[in-house]
N, C-alpha and C positions, 0 to 999 in steps of 0.2 A: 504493500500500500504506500500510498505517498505521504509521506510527513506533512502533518500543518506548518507551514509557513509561520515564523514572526515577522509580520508586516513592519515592524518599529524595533532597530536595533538591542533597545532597551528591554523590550519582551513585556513583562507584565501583565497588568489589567487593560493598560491598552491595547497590548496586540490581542486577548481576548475580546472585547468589544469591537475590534477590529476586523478579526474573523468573523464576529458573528453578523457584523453590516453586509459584507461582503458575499458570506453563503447565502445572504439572506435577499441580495439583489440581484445576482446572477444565480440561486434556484430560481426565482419568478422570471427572470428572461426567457429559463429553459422550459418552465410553465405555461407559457404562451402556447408552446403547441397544442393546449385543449383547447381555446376559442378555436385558434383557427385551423385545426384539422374538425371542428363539429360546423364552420363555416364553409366548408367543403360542400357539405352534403345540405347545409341549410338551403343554399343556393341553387345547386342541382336540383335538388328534389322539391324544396318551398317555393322556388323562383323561376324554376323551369328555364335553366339557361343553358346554351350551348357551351361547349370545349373552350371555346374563340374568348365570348364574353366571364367566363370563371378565370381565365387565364390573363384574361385586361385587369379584372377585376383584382384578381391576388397581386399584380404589381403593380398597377397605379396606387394601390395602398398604401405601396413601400415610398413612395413619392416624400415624404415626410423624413424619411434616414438619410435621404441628401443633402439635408438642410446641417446636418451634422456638425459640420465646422462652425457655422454660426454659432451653433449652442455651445460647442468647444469651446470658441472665442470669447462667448458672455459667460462661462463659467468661469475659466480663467482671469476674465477681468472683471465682470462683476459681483462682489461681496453685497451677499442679503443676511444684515443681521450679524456682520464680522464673519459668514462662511460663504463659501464659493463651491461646495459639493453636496453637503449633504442636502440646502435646501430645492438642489434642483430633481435629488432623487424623488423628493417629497411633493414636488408638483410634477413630477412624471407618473409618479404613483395615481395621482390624483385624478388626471386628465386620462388614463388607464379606466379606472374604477368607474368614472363618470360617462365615458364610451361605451364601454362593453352592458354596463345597467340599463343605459337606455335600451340598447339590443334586445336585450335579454326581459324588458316591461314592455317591449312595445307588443301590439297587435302583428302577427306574421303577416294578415293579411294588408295590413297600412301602412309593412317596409316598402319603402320603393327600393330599387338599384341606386337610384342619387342618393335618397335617406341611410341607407346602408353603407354606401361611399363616404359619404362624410364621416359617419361613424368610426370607419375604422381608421380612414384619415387622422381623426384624433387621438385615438388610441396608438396609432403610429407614432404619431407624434410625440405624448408624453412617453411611450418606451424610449424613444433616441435620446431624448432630453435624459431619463433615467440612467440610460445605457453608456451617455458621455457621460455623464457623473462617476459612472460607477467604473469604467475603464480607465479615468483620468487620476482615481484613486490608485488602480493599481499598475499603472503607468510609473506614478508620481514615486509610489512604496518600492516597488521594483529599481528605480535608477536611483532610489534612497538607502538599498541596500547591496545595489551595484557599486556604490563607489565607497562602503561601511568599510572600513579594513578590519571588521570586527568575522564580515562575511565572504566565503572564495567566490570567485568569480564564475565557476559551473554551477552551484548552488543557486547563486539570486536570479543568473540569468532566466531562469522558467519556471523556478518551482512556484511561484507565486500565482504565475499564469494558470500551472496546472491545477492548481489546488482549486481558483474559481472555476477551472473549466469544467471540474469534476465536478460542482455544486451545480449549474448550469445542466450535466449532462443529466443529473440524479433529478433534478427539476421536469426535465423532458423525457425520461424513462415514465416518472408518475404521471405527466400531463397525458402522454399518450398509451398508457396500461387503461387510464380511468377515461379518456374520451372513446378509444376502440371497444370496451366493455360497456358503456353508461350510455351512449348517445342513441339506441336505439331502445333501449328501456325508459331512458326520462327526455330524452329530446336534445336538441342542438340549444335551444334558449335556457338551458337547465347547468348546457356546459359555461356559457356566455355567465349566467349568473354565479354560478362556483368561483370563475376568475376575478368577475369583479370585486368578490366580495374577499378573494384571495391579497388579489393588488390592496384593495383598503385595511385590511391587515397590516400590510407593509406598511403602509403611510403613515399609521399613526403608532407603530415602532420606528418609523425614521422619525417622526418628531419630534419623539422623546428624548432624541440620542444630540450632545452639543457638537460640535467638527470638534472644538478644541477639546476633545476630552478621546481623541482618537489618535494623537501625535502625528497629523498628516505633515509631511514635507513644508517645509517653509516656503511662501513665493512673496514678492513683494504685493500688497496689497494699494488696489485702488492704481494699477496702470493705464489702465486704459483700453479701451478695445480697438482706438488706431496700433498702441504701444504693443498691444495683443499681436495684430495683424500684422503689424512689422514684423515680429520676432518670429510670426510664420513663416513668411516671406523669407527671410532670410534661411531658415532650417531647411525649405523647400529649395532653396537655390545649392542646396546641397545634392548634386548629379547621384550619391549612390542612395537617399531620399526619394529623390523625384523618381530616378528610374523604378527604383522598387516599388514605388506605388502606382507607376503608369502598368507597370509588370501584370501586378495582381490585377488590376480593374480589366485591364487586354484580357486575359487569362480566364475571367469570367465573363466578359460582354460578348466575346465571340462564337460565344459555345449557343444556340439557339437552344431553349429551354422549352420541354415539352411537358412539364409536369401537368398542367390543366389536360392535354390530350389522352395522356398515362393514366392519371385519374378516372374520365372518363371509359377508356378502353377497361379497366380492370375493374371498374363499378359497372357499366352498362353491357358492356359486349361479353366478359367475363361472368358477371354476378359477384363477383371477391364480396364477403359479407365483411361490415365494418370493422368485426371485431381481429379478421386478419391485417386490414389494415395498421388497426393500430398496433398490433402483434408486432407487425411491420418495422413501424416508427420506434416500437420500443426496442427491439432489437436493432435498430440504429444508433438511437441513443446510448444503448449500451456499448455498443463500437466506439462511441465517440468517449466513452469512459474510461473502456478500456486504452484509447488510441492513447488518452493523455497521461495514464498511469507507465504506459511500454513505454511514452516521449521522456517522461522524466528519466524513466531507471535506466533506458539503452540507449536512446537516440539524439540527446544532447549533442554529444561530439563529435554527430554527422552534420557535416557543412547542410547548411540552411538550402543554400542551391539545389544540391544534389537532391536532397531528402523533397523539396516543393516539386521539382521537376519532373522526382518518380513517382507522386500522387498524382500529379498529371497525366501520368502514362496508364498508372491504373484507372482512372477515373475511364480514360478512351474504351479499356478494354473490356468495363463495367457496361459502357453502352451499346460496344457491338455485343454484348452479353442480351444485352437488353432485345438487340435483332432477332436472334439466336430464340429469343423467349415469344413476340410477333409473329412468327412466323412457325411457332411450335414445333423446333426442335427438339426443345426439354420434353415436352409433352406427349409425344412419338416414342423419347428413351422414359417414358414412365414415371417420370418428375411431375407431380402435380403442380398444378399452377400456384395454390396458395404457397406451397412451398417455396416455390420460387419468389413472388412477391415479400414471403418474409425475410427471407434470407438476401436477398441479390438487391431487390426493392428497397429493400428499408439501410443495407450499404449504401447504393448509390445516391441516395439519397444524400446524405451525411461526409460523404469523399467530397463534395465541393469546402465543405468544412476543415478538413483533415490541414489542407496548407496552410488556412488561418493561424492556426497554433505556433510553428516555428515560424513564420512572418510575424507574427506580434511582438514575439521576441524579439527579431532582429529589430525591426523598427523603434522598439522599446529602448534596447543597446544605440540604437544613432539620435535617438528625440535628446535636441538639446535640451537642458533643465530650465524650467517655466512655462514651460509652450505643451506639457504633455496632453493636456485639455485638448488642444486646439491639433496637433496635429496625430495622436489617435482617433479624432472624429472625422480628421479629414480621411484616414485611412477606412473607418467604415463607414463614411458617406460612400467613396469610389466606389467599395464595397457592393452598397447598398446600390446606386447606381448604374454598377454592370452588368447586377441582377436583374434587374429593372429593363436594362436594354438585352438582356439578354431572353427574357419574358417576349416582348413585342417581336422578338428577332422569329420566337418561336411561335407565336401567333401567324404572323407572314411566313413561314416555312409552313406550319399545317393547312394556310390558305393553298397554297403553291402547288401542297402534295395533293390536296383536293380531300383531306382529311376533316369529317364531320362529324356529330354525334353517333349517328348510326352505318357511316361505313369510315373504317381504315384498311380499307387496300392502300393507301400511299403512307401508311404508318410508317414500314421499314424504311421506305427508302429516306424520309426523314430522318429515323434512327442513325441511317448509316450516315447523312451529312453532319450529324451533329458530333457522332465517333471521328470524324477526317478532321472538325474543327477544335476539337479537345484535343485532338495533336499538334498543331499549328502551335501553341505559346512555347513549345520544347524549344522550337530551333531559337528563341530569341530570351532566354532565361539568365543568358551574361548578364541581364541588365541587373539581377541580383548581385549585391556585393556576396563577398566572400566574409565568413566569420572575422578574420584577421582583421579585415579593413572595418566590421562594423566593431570592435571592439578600442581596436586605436583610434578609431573615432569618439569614444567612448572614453579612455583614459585625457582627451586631448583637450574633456569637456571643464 
């Protein structure tokens, strides 16, 4: 297992209080997957909507994680009350709680698509807002005990990382065990209402809790959000920075994403009953548990490079896997289909996630000190954004193949262009530094 982290050299009651903000912000991140895996089927089934419009729908929502850097830049410069973190977890909680309730009290039949849009709009919303918060903590802790000489330099580099990543995956293990079993017993509005009333939980334990009483890194207070923007600006003018964040968003925007299609195919043309689904997601989740437990104990002292570029090679061979399953090969050697959806499905799923891990580190190792706000959110706005273009990319690809609710004949060959373009970032991954160089960058700070 991986050791708990102390967040604060010092250790004590603050790094327990410290831990306990931290599991307690990244589980409900990885909790999200119960609204919106029971948002899935609210839609399909309450809303009567096609492949096209579910798959507009699931990424114009994320429209809101873009905004990222902004909220970076206002948490970093703006102090409410003498803190600059914890209060913005507490209105991301909020705007969370106050989203998904309305969903979850309205009338199914007096949702619109717009009324639903907006809704999740906001609920988008305050997660980024939460989610800068909560990464810029451990951004801030991390390059606070990167440069401790109390702590080695293999140690602080990840383990911090890993420790919320686990909190987050154990978040979305429960989210998706309790929407795959519940949502066809008590409904989609019943998941909507569990969250809310989860997020509001959170909120009023985050406001019980002072910043100063969690020994967060010191920055200077009351800079300013030009002074903010500057000191971006300048990080970003940092070529092994910029390349590696142009790296990741390339990496994800190109890849045409067909999850609304997937969906569809395996709920309508399949039948896969829900509770495979989330069978599914939780065996993903677990993947992503285990991934971060095997990163701490073996895989630290594989160049960043090498270790992103060959999740990218699996991720290819996950898809033409996915061909392979379209076209029922598995199904011919006697592999049941649900099989395949929990095991193959619920990875691939979760491999877009896997490079996240050692990139946050490295980024984490070159983020000059003050700016960690501001330029961890730029990294999951691109994030969120290439997700987003890579959403609409797959929209116009199942247009193209002539893929609809009730026929995929052109499923595969969609399949197979999106497996040729998840090879495509290999050949241009120089653009990642190398450890050595993010680490003298690192010592230089």
């Amino acid at each position: 297992m991986v050791s708990s982290p102390s967040p604060s050299p010092d250790g004590g009651k603050d790094s327990s209080l410290m831990r306990r903000i931290l599991v307690l912000g990244f589980w409900v991140q990885g909790f999200r997957c119960l609204p919106w895996m029971a948002i899935n089927f609210f839609v399909k089934d309450g809303l009567n909507v096609d492949p096209s419009t579910l798959q507009l729908l699931q990424n114009s929502a994320n429209l809101p994680m873009v905004g990222k850097p902004l909220y970076g830049v206002v948490s970093d410069a703006v102090y409410i009350f003498g803190q600059h973190r914890i209060p913005y977890i507490a209105i991301g909680a909020f705007l969370q709680a106050v989203s998904w309730l309305a969903i979850a009290i309205l009338s199914p039949s007096g949702i619109s698509i717009f009324t639903l849009s907006l809704c999740l709009l906001l609920s988008n919303l305050g997660a980024s807002i939460a989610e800068v918060a909560n990464d810029a903590i451990v951004a801030g802790i991390g390059k606070q005990l990167t440069m401790s000489p109390k702590t080695s330099q293999s140690s602080s580099s990840g383990e911090l990382q890993s420790f919320v990543w686990i909190a987050s995956s154990a978040g979305g293990v429960l989210g998706n065990l309790l929407g795959g079993i519940a949502i066809n017993r008590y409904g989609a509005q019943a998941m909507f209402l569990i969250f809310s009333l989860t997020v509001a939980l959170q909120l009023f334990v985050t406001i019980t809790v002072h910043e100063s009483s969690l020994n967060l890194p010191k920055s200077s207070s009351g800079v300013g959000i030009r002074k903010q923007l500057s000191e971006l600006s300048v990080a970003l003018q940092k070529p092994e920075i910029a390349y590696s964040i142009a790296w990741l968003a390339a990496s994800n925007a190109i890849i045409p994403a067909l999850t609304g299609t997937m969906f569809f195919y395996q709920t309508q043309y399949l039948n896969i009953n829900s509770s495979v689904l989330g069978i599914s997601k939780v065996f993903g989740q677990a993947a992503m548990l285990l991934w971060s437990i095997i990163y701490n104990c073996y895989l630290k002292s594989v160049p960043s490079k090498k270790l992103i570029a060959a999740i990218q090679g699996v991720m290819a061979v996950f898809m033409l896997s996915d061909l392979l399953f379209v076209k029922g090969v598995y199904r011919n050697m006697g592999v049941p289909d649900s099989l395949y959806v929990i095991v193959f499905s619920g990875l691939l799923e979760v491999l877009f996630f896997f490079k996240i891990l050692p990139f946050n580190i490295l980024i984490a190792q070159l983020c000059p000190s003050g700016c960690e706000g501001s330029l961890m959110a730029l990294v999951a706005s691109a994030n969120a954004l290439s997700f987003i273009v890579s959403g609409y990319l797959g929209v116009a690809l199942s247009s193209f193949v002539g893929v609809t609710g009730s026929d995929f004949s052109g499923f595969p060959q969609a399949l197979l262009i999106q497996a040729v373009c998840t090879l495509l970032p290999i050949y241009w991954s120089s653009c990642i530094p190398d450890d050595k160089q993010a680490k003298t960058s690192t010592k230089k700070e």
